[in-house]
C-alpha positions in Angstrom: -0.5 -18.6 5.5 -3.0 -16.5 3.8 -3.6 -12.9 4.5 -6.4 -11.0 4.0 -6.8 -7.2 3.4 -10.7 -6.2 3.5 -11.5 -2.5 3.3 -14.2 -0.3 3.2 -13.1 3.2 1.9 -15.0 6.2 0.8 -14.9 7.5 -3.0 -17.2 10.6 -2.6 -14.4 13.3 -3.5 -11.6 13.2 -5.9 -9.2 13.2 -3.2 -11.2 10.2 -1.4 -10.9 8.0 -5.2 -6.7 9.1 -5.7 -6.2 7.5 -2.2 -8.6 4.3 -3.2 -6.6 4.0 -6.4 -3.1 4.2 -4.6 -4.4 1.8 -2.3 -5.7 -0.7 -4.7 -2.3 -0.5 -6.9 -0.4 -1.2 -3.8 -2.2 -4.6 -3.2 -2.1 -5.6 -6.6 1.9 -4.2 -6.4 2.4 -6.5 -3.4 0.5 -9.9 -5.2 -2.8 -9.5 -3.9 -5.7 -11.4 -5.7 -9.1 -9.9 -5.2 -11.4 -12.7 -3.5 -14.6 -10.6 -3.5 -15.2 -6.8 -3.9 -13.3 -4.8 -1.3 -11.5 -9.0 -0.1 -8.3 -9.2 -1.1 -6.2 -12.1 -0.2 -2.0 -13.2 -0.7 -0.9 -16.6 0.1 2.3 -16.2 2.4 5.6 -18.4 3.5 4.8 -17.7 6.8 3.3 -15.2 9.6 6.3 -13.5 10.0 6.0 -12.4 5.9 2.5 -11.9 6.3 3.4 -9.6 8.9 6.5 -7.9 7.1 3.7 -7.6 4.2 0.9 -6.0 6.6 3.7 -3.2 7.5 4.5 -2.0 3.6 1.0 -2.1 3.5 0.4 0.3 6.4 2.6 3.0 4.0 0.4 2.8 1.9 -3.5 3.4 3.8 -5.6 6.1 2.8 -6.6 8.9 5.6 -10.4 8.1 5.8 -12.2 4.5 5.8 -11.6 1.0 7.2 -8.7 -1.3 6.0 -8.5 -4.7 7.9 -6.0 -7.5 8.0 -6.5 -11.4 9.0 -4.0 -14.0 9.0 -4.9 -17.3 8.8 -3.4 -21.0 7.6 -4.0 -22.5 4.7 -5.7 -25.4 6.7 -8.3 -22.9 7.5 -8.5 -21.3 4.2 -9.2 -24.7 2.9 -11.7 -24.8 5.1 -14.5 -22.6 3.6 -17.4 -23.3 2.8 -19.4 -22.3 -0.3 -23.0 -21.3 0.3 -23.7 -20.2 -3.3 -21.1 -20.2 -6.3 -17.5 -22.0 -6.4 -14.1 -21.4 -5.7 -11.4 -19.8 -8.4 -9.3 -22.1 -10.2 -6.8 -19.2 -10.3 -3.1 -20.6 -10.3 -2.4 -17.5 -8.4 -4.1 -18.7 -5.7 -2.4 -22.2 -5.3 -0.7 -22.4 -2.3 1.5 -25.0 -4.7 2.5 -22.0 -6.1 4.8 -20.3 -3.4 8.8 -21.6 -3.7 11.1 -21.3 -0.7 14.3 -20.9 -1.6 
């Protein structure tokens, strides 16, 4: 499973950029890889740990702005299609890479 975390958040005041930063050091905390600006996506065991990782995420939203979540499989991720450019060869974001123990 892959989730993404795709957010739109304002940065005019100096309070509005602290809770973008804590918000951006969570994802990276929790293993997110950033897809595109403002995309961020973690490959998961399972919904039920994409899930568990949507709720530690929810500590963790700024006041103001728009934070949104999609789960999909990893047949579906493999699905995109690129218009323009190529994907990442980023080992990070090798589903190969996730062990169940």
């Amino acid at each position: 499973m892959r989730l993404f975390v795709m957010f739109d958040l304002p940065v005019e005041t100096s309070q509005s950029r602290r809770e973008y930063r804590i918000f951006h050091k969570a994802l990276i905390n929790e293993g997110f890889i950033m897809m595109q600006e403002s995309i961020y996506t973690r490959i998961t065991v399972n919904r039920k740990a994409a899930e568990l990782l949507e709720q530690r995420l929810m500590k963790q939203l700024p006041k103001e702005g728009l934070v949104q979540t999609l789960i999909v499989t990893e047949a579906q991720f493999s699905s995109m299609h690129f218009l323009v450019g190529q994907s990442s060869d980023d080992i990070r974001n090798n589903p190969e890479r996730v062990i169940v123990i």
